[in-house]
Backbone as a ProteinNet text record, in pm:
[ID]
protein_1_A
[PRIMARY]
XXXXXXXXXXXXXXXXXXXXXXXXXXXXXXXXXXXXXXXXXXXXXXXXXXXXXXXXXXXXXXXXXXXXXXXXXXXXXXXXXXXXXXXXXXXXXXXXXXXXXXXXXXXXXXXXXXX
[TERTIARY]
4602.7	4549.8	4653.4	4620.6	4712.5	4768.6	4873.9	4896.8	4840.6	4749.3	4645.9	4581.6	4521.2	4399.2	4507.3	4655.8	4668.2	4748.1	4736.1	4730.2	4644.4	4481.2	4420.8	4354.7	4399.6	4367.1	4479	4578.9	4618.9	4670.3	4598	4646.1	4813.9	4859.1	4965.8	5006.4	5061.2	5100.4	5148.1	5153.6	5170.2	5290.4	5387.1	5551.1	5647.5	5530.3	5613.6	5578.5	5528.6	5527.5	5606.6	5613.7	5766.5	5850.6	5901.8	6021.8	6005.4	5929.3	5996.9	6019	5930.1	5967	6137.8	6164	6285	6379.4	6324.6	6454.3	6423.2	6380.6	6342.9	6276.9	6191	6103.1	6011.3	5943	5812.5	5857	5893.3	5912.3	5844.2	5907	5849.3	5766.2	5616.7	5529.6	5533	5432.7	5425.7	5368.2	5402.3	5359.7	5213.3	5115.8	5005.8	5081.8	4991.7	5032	5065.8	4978.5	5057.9	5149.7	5226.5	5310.1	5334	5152.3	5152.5	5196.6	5233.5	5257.2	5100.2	5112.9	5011.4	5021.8	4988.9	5021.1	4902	4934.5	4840.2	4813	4748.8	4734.7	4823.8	4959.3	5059	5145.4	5091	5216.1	5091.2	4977.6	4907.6	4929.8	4940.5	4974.9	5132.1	5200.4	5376.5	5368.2	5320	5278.4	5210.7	5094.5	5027.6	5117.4	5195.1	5304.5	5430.1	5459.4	5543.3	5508.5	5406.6	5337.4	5294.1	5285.5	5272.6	5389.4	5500.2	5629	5678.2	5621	5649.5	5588.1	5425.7	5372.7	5443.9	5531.2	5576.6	5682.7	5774.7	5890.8	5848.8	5711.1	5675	5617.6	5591.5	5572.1	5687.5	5778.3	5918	5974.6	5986.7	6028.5	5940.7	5760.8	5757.4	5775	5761.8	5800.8	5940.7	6011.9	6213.4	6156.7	6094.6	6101.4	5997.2	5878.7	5860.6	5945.9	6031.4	6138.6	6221.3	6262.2	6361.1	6303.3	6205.3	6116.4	6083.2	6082.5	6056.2	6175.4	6290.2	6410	6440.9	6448.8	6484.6	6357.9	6264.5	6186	6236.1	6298.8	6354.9	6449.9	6592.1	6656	6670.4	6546.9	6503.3	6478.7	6382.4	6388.3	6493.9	6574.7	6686.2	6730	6691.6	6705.4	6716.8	6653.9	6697.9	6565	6438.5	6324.4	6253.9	6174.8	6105.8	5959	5898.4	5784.1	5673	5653.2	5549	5599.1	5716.7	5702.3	5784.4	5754.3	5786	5651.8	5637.8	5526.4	5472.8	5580.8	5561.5	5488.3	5507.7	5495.2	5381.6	5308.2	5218.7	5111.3	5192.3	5057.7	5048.8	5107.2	5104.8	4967.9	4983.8	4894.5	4774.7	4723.7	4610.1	4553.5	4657.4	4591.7	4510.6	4394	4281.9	4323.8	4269.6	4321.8	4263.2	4327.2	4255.8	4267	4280.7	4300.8	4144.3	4161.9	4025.7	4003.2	3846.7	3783.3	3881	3936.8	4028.1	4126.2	4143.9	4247.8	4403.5	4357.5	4560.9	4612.9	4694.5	4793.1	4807.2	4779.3	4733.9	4828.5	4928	4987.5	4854	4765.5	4702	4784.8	4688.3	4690.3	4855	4929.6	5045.8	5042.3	4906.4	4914.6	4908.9	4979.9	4971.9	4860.4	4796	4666.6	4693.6	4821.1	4861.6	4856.5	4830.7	4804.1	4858.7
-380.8	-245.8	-150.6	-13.4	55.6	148.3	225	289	393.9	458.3	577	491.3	336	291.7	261.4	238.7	199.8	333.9	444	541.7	620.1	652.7	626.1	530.7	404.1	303.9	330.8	359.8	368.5	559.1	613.9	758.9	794.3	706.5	768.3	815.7	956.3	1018.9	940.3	958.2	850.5	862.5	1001.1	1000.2	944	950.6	875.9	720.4	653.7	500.7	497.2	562.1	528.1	569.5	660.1	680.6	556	455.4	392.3	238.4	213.9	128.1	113.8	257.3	335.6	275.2	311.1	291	140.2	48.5	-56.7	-124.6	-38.1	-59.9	-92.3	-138.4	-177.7	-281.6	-391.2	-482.9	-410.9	-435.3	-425.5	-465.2	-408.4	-451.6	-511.8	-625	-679.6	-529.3	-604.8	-505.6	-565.1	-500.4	-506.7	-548.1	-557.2	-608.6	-473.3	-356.1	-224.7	-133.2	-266.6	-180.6	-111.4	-87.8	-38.5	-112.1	-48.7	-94.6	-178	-329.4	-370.9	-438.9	-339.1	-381.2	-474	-569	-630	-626.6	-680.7	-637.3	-708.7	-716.9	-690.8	-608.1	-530.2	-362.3	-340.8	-281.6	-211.9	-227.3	-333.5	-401.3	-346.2	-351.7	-292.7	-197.4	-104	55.6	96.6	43.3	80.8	79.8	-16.6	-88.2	45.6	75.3	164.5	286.7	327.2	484.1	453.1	366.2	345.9	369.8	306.6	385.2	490.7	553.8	740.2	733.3	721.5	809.6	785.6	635.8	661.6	701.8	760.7	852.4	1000.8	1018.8	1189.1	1190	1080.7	1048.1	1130.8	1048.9	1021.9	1156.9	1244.2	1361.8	1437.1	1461.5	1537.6	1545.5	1438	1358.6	1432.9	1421.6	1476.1	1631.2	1680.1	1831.3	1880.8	1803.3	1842.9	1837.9	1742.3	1681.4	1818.7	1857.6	1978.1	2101.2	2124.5	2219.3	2192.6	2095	2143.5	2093.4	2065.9	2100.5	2232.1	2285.8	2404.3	2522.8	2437.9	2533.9	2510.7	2357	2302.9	2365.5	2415.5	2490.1	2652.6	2684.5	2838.7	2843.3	2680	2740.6	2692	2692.3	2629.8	2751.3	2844	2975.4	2950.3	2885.7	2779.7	2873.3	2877.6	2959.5	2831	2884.5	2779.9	2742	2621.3	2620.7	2691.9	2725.9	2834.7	2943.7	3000.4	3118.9	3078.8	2964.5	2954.3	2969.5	3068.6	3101.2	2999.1	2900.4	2801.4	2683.4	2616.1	2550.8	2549.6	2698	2744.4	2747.8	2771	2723	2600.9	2529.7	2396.4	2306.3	2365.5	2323.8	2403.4	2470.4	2578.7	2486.2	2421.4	2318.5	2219.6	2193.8	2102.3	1995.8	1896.3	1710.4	1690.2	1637.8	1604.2	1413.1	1339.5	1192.2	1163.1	1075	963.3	918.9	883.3	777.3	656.6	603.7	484.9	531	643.7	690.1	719.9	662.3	674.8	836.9	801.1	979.7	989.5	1114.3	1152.9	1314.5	1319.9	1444.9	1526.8	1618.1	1641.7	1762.8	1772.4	1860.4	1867	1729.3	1704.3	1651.4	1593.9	1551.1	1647.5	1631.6	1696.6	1706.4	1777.7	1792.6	1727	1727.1	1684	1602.6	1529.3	1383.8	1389.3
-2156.1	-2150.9	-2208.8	-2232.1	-2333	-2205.5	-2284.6	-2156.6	-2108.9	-2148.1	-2143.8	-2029.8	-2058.8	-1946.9	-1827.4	-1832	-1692.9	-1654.3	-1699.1	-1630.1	-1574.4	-1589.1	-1561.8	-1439.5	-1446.9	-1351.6	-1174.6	-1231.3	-1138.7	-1028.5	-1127	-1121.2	-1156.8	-1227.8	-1269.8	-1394.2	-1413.3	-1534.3	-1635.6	-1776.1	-1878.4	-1920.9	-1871.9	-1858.6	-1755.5	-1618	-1522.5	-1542.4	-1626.1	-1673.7	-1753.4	-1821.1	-1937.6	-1874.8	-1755.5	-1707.3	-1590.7	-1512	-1442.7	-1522.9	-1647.9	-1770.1	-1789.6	-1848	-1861.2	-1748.5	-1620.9	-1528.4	-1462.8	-1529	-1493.5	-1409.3	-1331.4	-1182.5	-1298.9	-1398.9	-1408.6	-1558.1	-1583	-1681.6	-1811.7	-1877	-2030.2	-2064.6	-2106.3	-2161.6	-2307.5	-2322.4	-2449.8	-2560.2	-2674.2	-2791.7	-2889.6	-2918.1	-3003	-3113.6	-3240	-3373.9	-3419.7	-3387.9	-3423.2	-3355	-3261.8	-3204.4	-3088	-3037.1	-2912.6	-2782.3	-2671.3	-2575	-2512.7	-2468.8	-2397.5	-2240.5	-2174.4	-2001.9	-1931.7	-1833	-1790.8	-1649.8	-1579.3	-1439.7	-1349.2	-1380.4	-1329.2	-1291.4	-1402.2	-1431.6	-1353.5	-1377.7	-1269	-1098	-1055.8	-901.4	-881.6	-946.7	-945.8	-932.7	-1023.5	-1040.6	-897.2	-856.6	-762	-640	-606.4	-509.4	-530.8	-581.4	-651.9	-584.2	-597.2	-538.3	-435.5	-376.3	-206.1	-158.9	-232.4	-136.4	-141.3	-294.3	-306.3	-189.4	-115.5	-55.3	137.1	161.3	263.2	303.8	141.5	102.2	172.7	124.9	133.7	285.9	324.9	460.3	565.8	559.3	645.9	569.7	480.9	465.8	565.7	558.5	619	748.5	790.8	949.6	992.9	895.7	939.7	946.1	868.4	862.4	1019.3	1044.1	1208.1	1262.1	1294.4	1376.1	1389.5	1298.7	1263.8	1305	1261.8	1391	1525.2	1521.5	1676.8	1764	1688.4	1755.6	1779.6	1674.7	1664.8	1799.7	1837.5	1891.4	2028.9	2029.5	2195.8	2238.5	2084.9	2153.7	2196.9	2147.6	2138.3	2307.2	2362.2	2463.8	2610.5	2564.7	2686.5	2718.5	2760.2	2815.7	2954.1	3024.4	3146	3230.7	3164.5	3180	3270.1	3337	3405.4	3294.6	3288.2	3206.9	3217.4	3315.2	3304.4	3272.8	3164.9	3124.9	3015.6	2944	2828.6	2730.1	2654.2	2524.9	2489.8	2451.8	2349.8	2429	2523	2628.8	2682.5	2722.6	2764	2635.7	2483.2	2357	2304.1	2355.1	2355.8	2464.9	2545.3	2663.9	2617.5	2559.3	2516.5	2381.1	2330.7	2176.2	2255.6	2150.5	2226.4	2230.1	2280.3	2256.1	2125.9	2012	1915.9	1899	1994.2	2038.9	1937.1	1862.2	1826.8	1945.8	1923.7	1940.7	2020.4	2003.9	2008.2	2122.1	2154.7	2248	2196.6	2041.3	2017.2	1997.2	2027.1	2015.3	1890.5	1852.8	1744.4	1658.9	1630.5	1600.3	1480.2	1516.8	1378.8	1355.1	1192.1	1091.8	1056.3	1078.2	1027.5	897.1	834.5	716.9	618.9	498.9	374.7	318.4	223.5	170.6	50.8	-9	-153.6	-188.8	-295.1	-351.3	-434.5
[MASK]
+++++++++++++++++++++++++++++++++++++++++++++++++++++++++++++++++++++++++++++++++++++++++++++++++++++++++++++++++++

């Protein structure tokens, strides 16, 4: 396949395939008789494998950056306040249960919208 179709196929940009070509995460594709690059559904499965771990990279970033908030909100309140007159505490208990079906604990509207 050319590299237009396995970018396309896999949703990835046709600069970030030559830059991980480039940095060697994806083997060198064979060449056409004119030269072009020809990838097979190997580079597609690598590629795809590849952007699964961008996405549990962007995962575990946004994961550290809650973390970091709501430290920062734990030590806002060590005022040595009793819980019922902590703001935060008290809007915490006011958020609905958003638990599935299934019962598992569920942090929402922590996911990114971005793809």
């Amino acid at each position: 396949m050319t590299i237009g179709e396995l970018a396309r196929r896999t949703g990835c940009g046709i600069e970030t395939i030559r830059y991980y070509e480039h940095e060697g995460l994806l083997p060198k594709p064979g060449r056409t008789s004119g030269n072009y690059r020809s990838y097979g559904q190997e580079h597609a499965e690598l590629l795809s494998f590849i952007r699964h771990i961008g996405h549990v990279e962007e995962r575990i970033a946004e994961l550290q950056s809650l973390e970091g908030q709501l430290r920062e909100l734990r030590d806002k309140c060590s005022s040595g306040r009793s819980a019922e007159h902590c703001g935060i505490l008290r809007g915490l208990v006011d958020v609905p249960d958003d638990r599935n079906a299934s019962g598992d604990n569920h942090v929402s509207r922590t996911h990114s919208t971005r793809r």
